[in-house]
N, C-alpha and C positions, 0 to 999 in steps of 0.2 A: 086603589091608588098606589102610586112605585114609592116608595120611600125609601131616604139614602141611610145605608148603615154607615153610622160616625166611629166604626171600629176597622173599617175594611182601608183598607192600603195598597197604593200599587208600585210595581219598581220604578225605579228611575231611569227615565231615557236617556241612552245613551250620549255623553260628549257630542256637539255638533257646532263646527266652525260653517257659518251662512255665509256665501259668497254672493254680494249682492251684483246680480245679473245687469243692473244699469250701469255700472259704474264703466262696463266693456262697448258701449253703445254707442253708435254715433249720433252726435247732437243734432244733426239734419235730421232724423228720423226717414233717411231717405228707401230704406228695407221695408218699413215699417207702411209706408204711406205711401210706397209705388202706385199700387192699385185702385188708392181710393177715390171712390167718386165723388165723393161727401166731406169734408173735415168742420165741424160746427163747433166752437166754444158754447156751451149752454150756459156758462153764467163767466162773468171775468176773470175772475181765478179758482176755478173748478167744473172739473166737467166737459167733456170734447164728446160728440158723437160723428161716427167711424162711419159710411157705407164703405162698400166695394173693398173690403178685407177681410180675406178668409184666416181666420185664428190658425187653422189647421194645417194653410200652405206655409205660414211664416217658416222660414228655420231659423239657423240660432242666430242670424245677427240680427234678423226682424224679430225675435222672441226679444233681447238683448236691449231692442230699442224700443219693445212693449214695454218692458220693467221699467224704464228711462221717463217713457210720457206717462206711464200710472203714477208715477215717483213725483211727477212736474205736477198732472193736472188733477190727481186724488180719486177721479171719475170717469172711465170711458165704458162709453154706449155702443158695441161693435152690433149694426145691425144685418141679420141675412145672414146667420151664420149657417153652416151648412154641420156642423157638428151632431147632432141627430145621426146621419149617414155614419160617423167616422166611427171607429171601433171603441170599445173602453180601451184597451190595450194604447191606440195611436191618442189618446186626450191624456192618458196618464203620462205617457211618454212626453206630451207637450206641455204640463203642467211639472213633471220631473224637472225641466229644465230651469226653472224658478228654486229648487232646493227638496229639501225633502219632504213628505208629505206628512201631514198630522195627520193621525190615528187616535178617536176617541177611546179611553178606556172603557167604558160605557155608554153601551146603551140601552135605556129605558123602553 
């Protein structure tokens, strides 16, 4: 079984100012929602399901207006994503865009 040494220590991460990506977004979500076939609320105040938007094609002002309705509705369902195909490279690059990435110190 893994068990944690209560002696072991790790550096401190570096200083980081978050620039939160909604705050540049337009409030029509019109980047964001061109595409979709679908827009569903699944409950009143939480939760939207997405067809016909590709995560991958968005750029940054549809990324911008992603963080915006994550930020509004706490829950989105993007279905038919096509991200399988896409590279690790092109999903880190589109998840970059949201700030910088956590990195677990360990793992078990």
């Amino acid at each position: 079984m893994p068990t944690w040494d209560l002696e072991e220590r790790f550096s401190q991460w570096p200083e980081y100012k978050h620039d939160d990506r909604g705050k540049y977004a337009d409030p029509s979500l019109k980047n964001l929602l061109k595409g979709a076939a679908k827009v569903q609320n699944l409950q009143v105040e939480i939760g939207t399901e997405i067809d016909g938007v590709q995560l991958s094609a968005l750029d940054a002002k549809g990324l911008d207006e992603l963080a915006l309705f994550a930020a509004q509705r706490g829950l989105l369902v993007f279905r038919n994503q096509d991200l399988k195909d896409k590279s690790p490279e092109k999903i880190l690059d589109t998840v970059r865009h949201f700030g910088r990435l956590h990195v677990h110190s360990i793992i078990i």
